[in-house]
N, C-alpha and C positions, 0 to 999 in steps of 0.2 A: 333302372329297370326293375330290380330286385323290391323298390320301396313301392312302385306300383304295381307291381302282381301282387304281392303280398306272398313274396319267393322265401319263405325263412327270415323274415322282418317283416316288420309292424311299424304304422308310422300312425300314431293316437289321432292325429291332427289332417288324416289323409285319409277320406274313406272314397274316393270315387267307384268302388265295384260298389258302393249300397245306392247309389244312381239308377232313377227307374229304366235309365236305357241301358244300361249294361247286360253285355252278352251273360249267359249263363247253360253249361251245362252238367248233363247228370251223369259222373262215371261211377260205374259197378263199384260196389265195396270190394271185387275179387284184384280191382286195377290200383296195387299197392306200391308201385313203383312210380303211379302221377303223385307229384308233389303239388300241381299248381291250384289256385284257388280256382274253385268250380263259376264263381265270377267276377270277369274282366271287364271293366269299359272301355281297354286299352289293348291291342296286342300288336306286339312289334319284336323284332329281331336285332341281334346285335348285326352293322355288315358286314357283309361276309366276306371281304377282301380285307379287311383289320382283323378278323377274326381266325381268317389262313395263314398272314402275316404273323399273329401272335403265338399262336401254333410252332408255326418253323422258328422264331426267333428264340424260344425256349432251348434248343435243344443246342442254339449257339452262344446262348450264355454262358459266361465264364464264372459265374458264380451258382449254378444250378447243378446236380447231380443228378438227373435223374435216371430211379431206379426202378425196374421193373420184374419183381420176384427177386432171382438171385444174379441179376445179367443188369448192367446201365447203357441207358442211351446217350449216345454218344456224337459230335460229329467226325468222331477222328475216324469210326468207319467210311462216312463217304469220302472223307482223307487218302483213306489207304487204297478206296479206289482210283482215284486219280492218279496217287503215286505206281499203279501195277500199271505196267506196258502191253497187258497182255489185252487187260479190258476198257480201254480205252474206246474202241471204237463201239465196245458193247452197252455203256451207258450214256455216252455221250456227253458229258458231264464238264464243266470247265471251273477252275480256283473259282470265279465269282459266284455263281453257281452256290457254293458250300458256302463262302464268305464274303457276301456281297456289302458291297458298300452303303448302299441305300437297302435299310431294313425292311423297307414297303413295299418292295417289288416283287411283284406278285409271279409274274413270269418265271423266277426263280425257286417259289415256289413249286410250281407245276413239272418243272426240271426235278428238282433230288426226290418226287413220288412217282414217278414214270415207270410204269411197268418194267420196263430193261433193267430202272434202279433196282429196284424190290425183288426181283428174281432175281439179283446177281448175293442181296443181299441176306435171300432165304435160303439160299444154299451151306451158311453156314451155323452152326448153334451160338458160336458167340456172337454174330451180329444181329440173332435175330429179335433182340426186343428194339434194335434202332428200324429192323424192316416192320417188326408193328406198329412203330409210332410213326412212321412216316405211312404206311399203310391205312391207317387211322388219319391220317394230312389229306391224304387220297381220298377218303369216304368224305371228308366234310365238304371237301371243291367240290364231290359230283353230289351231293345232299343239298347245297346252298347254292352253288354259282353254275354248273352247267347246267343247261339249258334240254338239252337233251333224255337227261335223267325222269324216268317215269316218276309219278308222283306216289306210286309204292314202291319205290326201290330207295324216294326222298327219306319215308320215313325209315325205311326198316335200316337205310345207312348211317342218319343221323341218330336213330335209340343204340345202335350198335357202338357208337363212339360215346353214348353215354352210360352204356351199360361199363364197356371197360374201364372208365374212368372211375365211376363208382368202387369196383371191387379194385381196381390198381389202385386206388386212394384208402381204403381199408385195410387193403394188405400190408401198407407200408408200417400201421400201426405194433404189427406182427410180425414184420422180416425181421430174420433176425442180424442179418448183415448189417442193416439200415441202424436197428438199436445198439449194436455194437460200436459203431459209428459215434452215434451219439452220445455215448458213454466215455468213449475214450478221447473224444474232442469238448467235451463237455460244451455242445451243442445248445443253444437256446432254445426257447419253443417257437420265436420266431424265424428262425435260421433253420428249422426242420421241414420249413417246405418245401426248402430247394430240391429235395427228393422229387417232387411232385409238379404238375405243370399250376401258371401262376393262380391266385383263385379269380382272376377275371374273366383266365380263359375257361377255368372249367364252370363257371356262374353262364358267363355266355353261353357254352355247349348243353347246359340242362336247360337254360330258361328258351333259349334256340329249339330245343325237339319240344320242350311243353305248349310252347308257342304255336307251334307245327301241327301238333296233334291239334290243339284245340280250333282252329282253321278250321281242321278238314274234319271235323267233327259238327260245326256251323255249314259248311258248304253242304254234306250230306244232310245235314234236315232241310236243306234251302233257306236258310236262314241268310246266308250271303252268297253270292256269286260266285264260280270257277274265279273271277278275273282279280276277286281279292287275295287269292293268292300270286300272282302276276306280283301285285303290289308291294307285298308284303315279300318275297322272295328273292325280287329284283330289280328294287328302288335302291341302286347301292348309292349311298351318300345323297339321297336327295338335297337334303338342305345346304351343302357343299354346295352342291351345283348350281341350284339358284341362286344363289346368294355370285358365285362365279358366273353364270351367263347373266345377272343384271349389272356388274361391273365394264363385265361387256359391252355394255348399251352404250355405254359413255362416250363412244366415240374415239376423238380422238387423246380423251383423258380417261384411257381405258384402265389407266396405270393407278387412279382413283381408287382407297379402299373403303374410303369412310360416305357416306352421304345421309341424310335423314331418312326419320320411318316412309314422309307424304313421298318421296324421290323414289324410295324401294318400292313403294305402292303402284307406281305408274309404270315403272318398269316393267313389274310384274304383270301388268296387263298387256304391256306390249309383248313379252316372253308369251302370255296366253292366245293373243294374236299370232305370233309364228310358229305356235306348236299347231294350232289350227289347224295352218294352212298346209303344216306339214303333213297331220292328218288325211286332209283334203287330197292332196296331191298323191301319197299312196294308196287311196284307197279308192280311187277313179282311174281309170286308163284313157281316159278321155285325151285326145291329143291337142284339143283344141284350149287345154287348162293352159293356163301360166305353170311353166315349168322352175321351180325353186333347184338353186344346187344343195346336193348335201352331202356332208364330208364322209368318208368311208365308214368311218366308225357307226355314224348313224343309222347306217344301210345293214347294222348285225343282227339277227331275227333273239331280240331277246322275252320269248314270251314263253309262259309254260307249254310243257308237252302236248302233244294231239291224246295221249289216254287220259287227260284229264277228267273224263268223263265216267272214267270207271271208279272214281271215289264214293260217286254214291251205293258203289258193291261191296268197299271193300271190309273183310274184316280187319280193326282195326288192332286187336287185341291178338289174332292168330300173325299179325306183321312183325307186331312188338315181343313176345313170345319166341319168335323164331329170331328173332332179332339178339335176343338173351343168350339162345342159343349159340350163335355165332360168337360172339364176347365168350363166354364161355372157355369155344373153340380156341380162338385166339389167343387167349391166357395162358391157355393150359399148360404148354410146352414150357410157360417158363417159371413153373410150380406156383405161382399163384392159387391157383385151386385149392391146393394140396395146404396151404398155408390157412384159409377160410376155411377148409371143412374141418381141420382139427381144433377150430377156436368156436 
């Protein structure tokens, strides 16, 4: 992803943004904080359920430290909730939950950021840079995966998770706990990131809101449609899926994983055929149609918000802005700030 934007790399041999079809826009010389190239022939997202995933599994690695001003995040806080009798019933929380077996499951995610967590967890000064990074787990499921979330609330929670990643990744160059650290362990320079979350995840979380912005900065001239954000936002794993419902076609040799390109071909058209008619079928009340069954899952309204329409008002720069502000907020308490303004 980073070699096609032209995200802080260069590929000599890859120039698709000089393609006469590629998107192109014009941000203000005041907009010092977009990093991404003014033109893309390509815009796409890391998804966002690997992306949540990657997020939570950081903080339960056994080889990471991460530190956040003079406090670390940790899981042995949600540990100690579990272990207290008192708030059991207040965060609802179970061992798997903290330490699940299957590192993908995302449901587990949505558990240790749950409002009840995060309150039980802001209550105290030592937990609270593990209630910001989980707070921060929080912003990206309703920026990326809920459904609900207004499409100004998308951006201003996604720039807000990369503003503090920015200044929490700067700061560490300057804690001085962290260099002390590194002095007395005599630390590598590849072993010093463990301070910090991995760089796929945080490559993913900037090229994810530049990505974003750049959308809805195309949708507002009319350059593309409300619905390519739909796409774009919550296509999770497409090419999983097809590649998984044309295995299905098989029959009774469903269990089949390999077959050739002309056999994928045909399938695919039958897969186009059933979405069709899947189409067809919710989008008529007619009673007299051929009724298809469909399994529950498929019945979940996954399309963007009903204010979708107020992108073409929005300011884009007063979102991001206030967005900084928030990060800011966020940090503060845990001397970050206090670390950047003296450098």
């Amino acid at each position: 992803m980073r070699t096609i934007s032209g995200f802080f790399t260069t590929a000599p041999n890859i120039k698709l943004h000089e393609r006469p079809e590629a998107f192109e826009i014009y941000p203000p010389e005041s907009w010092s904080w977009f990093f991404l190239r003014p033109r893309q022939l390509v815009l796409f997202m890391q998804d966002n359920v690997h992306l949540v995933t990657k997020w939570r599994n950081r903080i339960l690695s056994t080889t990471a430290e991460l530190t956040i001003g003079d406090f670390r995040v940790t899981s042995q806080d949600l540990l100690d909730l579990l272990s207290s009798p008192d708030m059991k019933l207040e965060h609802n929380l179970v061992t798997s939950d903290v330490n699940p077996r299957d590192r993908q499951n995302f449901l587990t995610c949505k558990k240790i950021c749950s409002p009840e967590v995060l309150e039980l967890l802001k209550k105290s000064n030592r937990t609270y840079a593990t209630y910001l990074y989980l707070q921060l787990l929080q912003y990206i499921i309703k920026a990326y995966y809920e459904t609900e979330t207004s499409m100004k609330n998308r951006l201003y929670l996604s720039w807000t998770v990369t503003f503090v990643c920015r200044m929490w990744k700067i700061s560490l160059k300057y804690n001085a706990m962290v260099k002390k650290k590194i002095f007395n362990e005599k630390i590598s320079q590849q072993k010093r990131n463990k301070f910090f979350i991995s760089h796929q995840s945080y490559h993913s979380i900037e090229i994810n809101c530049h990505n974003l912005l750049f959308l809805m900065i195309l949708v507002k001239r009319r350059d593309l449609p409300i619905s390519a954000l739909n796409v774009l936002l919550f296509s999770s794993q497409p090419c999983e899926a097809t590649f998984r419902n044309a295995r299905a076609l098989s029959g009774i040799y469903h269990s089949a994983v390999n077959f050739t390109m002309s056999n994928f071909l045909h399938r695919s058209e039958k897969l186009g055929i059933l979405n069709d008619l899947k189409y067809f079928q919710s989008s008529n009340d007619n009673e007299q149609i051929i009724q298809f069954p469909i399994h529950h899952k498929k019945k979940a309204n996954r399309g963007i918000s009903t204010d979708s329409n107020d992108i073409y008002t929005m300011d884009f720069e007063e979102i991001i802005l206030a967005a900084f502000e928030h990060a800011k907020q966020l940090l503060g308490k845990l001397g970050v700030l206090s670390v950047l303004r003296k450098k």
